[in-house]
N, C-alpha and C positions, 0 to 999 in steps of 0.2 A: 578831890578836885581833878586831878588828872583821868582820865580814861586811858583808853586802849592805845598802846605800843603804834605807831602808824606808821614810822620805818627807821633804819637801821642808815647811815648812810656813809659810806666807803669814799673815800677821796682815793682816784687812781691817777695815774702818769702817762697812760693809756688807755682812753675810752672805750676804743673799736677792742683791743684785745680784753678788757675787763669783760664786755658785752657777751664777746665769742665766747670765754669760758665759763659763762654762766649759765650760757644757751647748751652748748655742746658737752661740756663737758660733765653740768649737773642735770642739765635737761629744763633750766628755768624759762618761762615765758619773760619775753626781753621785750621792753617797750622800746622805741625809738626816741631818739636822742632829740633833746629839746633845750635851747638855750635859755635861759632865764639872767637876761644883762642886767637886770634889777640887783640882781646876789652877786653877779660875775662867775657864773659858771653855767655849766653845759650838765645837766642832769640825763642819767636813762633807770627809769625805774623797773626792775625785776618785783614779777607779782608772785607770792608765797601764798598760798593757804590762809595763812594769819596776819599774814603783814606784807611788809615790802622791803626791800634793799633798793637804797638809793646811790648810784653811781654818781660821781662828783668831778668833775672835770675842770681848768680854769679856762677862763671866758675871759681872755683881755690880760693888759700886763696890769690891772691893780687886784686881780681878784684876789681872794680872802686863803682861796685852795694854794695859791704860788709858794704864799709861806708855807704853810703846812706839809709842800711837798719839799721845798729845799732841807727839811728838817727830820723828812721821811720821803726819800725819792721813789720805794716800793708801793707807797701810798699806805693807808690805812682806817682803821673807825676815825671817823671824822666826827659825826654829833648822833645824838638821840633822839626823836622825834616825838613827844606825848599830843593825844586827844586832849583839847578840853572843850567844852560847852558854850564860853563866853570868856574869848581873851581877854578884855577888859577887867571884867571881874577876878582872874588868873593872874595879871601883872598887877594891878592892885595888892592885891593878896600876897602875891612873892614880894615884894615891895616894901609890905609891914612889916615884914619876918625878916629885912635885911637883904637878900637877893636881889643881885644887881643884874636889872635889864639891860643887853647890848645895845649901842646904837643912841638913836634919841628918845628909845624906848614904846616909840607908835608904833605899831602895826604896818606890817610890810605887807603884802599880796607874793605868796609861795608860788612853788610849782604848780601846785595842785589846785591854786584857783583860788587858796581860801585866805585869809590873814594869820602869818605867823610872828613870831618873838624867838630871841633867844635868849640864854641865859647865860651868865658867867660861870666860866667852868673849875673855878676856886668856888666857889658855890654851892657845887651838886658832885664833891668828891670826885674833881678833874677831869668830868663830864661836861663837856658843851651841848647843853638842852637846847632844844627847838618845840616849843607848844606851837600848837597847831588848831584854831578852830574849828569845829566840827559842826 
């Protein structure tokens, strides 16, 4: 069911310095920073070869990231992001098997333009998934 890896995503406590040393110091092509108020956070996507690192920033005092960094103020892996083909048929399917979709369980509109889900991360071995339709 799942496809290809689509990105990694990093919650920082500094976005401009996450950016710089990804630029500078590995040499990564650094997208520009894009607020997405939908999630409550400020994303900048680094392009890989294979995939992407997704920088995570909070957008607002209720964003999802605030917690995450009062509990890791260095910041860190935040979620996992899988391809799939048809989220519909994906949350279904996770669904039968016991996996609990976050939220009210519809389809959100990502960064990236397309409909995503996440998943509970008592679920997937303390992984917070993000399917991704492709």
């Amino acid at each position: 069911m799942i496809g290809r890896l689509n990105h990694v995503a990093i919650a920082v406590p500094d976005l401009d310095a996450a950016a710089d040393q990804y630029r500078h110091a590995l040499g990564a092509k650094v997208g520009a920073p894009q607020a997405e108020p939908d999630h409550g956070v400020t994303v900048i996507f680094i392009e890989l070869p294979n995939t992407k690192i997704e920088l995570l920033h909070p957008l607002g005092d209720d964003s999802p990231i605030n917690g995450f960094l009062e509990k890791n103020p260095s910041g860190g892996i935040h979620h996992i992001c899988y391809e799939v083909d048809d989220i519909i048929a994906a949350r279904d399917h996770l669904k039968s098997t016991g996996a609990r979709v976050l939220g009210s369980g519809e389809p959100k509109i990502g960064a990236h333009g397309k409909p995503v889900l996440f998943l509970h991360p008592k679920d997937f071995n303390g992984a917070l998934v993000e399917l991704e339709e492709v």
